[in-house]
N, C-alpha and C positions, 0 to 999 in steps of 0.2 A: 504494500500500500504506500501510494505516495505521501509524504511528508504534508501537504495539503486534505489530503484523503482523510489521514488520520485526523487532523484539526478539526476537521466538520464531523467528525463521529466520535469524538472524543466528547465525554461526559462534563458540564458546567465545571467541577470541582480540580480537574484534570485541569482547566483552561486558565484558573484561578491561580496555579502558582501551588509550590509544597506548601508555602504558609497560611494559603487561605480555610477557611472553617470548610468544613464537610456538611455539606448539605444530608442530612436524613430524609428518608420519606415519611410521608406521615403516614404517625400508623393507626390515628383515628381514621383515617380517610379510609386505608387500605381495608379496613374493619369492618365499616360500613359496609363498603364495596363487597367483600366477602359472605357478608350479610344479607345484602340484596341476593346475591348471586343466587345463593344456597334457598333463601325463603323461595327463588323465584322457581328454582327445580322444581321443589318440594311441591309446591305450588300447582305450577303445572301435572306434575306427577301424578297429585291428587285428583285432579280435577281429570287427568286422562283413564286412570285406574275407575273413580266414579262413575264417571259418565260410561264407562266400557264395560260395566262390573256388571252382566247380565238381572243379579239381584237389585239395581238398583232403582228405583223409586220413579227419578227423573228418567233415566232409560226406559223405564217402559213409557214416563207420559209422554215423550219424545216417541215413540212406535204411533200412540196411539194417536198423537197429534196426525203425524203423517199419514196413516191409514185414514182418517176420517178425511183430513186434506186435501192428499191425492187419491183420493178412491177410485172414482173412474182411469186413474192408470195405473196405478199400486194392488189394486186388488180385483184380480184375472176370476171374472165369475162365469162359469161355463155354461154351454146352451144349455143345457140338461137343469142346470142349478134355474137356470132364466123362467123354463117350463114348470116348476115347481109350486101346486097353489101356497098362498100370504095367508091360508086361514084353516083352520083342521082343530081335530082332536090333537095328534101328536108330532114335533117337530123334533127331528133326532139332529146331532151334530157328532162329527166324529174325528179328534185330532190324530191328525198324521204328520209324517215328513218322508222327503222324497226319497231315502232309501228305501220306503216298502211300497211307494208308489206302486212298484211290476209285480209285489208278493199279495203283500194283506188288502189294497184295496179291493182289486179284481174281486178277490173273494166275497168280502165283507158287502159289494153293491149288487155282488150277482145275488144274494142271498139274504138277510134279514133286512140290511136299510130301503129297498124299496118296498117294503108294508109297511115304512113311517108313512104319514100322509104328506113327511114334507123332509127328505133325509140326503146330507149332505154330507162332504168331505171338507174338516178347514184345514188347509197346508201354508207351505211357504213358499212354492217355486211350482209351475206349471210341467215340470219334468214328469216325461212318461205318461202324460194324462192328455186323454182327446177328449173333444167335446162331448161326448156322450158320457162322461164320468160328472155326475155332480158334485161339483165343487168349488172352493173360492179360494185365492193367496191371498187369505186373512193375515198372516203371521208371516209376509213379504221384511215386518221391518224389525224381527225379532229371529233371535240364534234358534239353533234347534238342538238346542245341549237341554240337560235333563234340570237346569236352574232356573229354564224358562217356562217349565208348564205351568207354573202356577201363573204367572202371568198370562197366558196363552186361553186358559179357563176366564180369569175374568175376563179379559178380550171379547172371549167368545160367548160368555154370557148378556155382555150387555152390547154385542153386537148382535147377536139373535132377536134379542129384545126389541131395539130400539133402530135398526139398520136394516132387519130382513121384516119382522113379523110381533106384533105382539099383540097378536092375534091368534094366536096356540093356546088350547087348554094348558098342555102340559110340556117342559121341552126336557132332553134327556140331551145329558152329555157320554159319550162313551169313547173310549181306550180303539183303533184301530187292531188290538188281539181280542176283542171281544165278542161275543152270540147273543144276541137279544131274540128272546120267542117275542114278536110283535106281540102276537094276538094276545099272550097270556098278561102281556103287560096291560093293553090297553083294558082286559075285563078288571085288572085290579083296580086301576083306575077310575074306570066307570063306575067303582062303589064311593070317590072320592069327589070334594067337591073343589074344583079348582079356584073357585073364588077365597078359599083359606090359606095361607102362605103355608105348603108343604115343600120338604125339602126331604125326598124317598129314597134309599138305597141299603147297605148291608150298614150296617150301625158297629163304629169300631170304637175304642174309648182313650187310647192314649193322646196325651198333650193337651186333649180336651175335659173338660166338667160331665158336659153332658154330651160329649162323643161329636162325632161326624162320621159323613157317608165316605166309603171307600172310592175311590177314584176308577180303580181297576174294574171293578162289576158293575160301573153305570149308576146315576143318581140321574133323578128326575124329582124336577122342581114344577111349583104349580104357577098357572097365570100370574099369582099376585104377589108370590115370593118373588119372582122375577121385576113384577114391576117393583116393588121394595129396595132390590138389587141395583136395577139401574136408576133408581131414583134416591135411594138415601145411601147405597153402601159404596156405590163403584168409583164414587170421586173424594169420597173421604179416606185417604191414607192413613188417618188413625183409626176408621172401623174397616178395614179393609186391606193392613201392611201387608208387604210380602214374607213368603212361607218357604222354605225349601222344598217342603213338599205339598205339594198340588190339594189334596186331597182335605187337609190337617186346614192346611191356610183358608181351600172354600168354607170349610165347616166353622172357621172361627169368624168371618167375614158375616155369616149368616147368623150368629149365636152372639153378637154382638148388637142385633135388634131382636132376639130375642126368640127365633128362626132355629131350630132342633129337628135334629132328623126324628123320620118316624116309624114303627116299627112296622115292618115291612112282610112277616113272618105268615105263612099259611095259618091254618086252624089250629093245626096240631103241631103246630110250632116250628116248622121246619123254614131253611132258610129261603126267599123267592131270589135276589140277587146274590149273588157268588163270585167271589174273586178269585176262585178256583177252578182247576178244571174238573171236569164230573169223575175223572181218573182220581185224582188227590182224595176228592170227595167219597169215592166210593173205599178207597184202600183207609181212609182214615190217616189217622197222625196230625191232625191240625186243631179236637176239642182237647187239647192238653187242658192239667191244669191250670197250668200257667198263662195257657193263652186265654183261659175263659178270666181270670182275673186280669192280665196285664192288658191283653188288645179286644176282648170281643165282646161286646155290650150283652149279646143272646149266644147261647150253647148255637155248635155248629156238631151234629151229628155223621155219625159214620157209617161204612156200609151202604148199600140200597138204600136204604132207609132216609139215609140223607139228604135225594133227589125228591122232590115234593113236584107231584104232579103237575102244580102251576107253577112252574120255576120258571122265572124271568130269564137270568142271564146266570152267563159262565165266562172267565177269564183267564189269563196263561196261553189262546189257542193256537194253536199254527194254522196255516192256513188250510192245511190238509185236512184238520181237525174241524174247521169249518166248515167246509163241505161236507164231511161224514157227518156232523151232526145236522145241515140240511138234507140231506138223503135221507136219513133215518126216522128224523120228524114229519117229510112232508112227501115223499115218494115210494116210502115203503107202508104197504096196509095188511095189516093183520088177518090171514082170514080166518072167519067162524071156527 
């Protein structure tokens, strides 16, 4: 470097002569400076972890902003879903996501949701699915990790409600591994009055006081629970936070106006929804002790015995499982 080069890069204190004082930096300044730096990460950080944090609060109102917003481009509702009458006895909804789009829906539309009088698919992506599958990318602006179904249920509840129909006796959420016997549903029904806030399904007891309905075997809420839902629970975060699990979270949502599930059990006390499969059910291993005290509001019986003739639904299925049990219910007859 040249003798000149150096002069212009050389530091004030260099330039100053051995005798002159040494400039220090300041170390309040630097401190600050440091200070800001760190808050502003942090900061950031937070605010990127939050907002991205599938559980979080603002992340779902932010979905749900957008879904109501852009509707007409955000959420793909198929011809089939379009043909579908706004008014009936019973409106089914069934969450899925696109990896079983080619397995479990095929099955589950050839088979029990077309006896709802009004039964759909809500997903998140148009994958694998043609217009002749009813459905809609409701959950276009939410993950499809297992921290969002509780979010995904209220969505769907007070999008059913308020966005397709609320105009249904009764609406029924169910699991896409799940069998609903339509008909046996709807005579259970037919002894209820939907103008009372019911909220129906297999009655389980942990986390909760007075229980909730199981997520996996299907719950079916009445007219005016739903209207209750969309009008006093779905926008208040304190009667409504989020759950890790789906099921626990709807039922505290509900029980927080005061909304309890109802017992759902035939005559003789056997169970009509089942989170099980009729396999599980029939081998036993599930009225433990311990399960009648820690998780199950009502005895769950073993054996034959444990299938009650007007059994709603069953859960766990495969797809294959599905179709065996439409065959067996509705193409095989007994003769004399």
């Amino acid at each position: 470097m040249s003798p000149e080069g150096f002069l212009l890069a050389a530091p004030v204190y260099l330039m100053k002569g051995a005798g002159a004082r040494v400039k220090t930096p300041n170390v309040r300044l630097l401190a600050l400076c440091a200070l800001t730096v760190s808050s502003a990460f942090f900061l950031v950080k937070y605010f990127l972890d939050h907002w991205s944090d599938p559980r979080s609060e603002e992340l779902f109102q932010k979905a749900y902003i957008h879904t109501i917003a852009t509707h007409h481009s955000s959420v793909h509702v198929s011809a089939k879903a379009r043909s579908l009458p706004s008014k009936g006895d019973l409106f089914c909804f069934v969450l899925t996501v696109p990896k079983y789009h080619s397995v479990r829906v095929p099955a589950v539309n050839a088979t029990w949701l077309r006896r709802c009088d009004h039964g759909e698919f809500f997903t998140s992506s148009e994958e694998g699915l043609d217009e002749t599958i009813p459905y809609r990318t409701l959950f276009r602006h939410l993950d499809d990790s297992y921290e969002t179904l509780f979010w995904k249920s209220k969505l769907a509840l007070q999008y059913s409600y308020t966005r397709i129909s609320p105009f249904f006796d009764w609406y029924l959420k169910a699991d896409d591994d799940a069998y609903i016997i339509v008909e046996n549903l709807k005579r259970f029904l037919a002894k209820l009055d939907p103008g009372l806030p019911y909220y129906i399904g297999f009655r389980m007891k942990p986390y909760l006081g007075k229980g909730y309905n199981s997520g996996g075997a299907g719950y079916v809420i009445s007219r005016t629970a739903m209207g209750v839902f969309a009008s006093k629970i779905f926008a208040n975060s304190s009667l409504c936070a989020f759950n890790v699990y789906e099921d626990v979270g709807i039922g505290k949502c509900f029980e927080q106006v005061g909304i309890f599930p109802s017992d759902s059990r035939d005559s003789s006390g056997r169970q009509l929804f089942n989170p099980f499969t009729p396999t599980a059910m029939i081998r036993g291993g599930l009225d433990t002790e311990k399960m009648r005290q820690e998780w199950f509001v009502d005895d769950v019986r073993a054996g034959y015995d444990a299938i009650s003739p007007e059994v709603i639904s069953f859960h766990h299925l495969t797809s294959d499982m599905i179709e065996a049990l439409e065959v067996a219910i509705y193409h095989i007859r007994i003769s004399p």
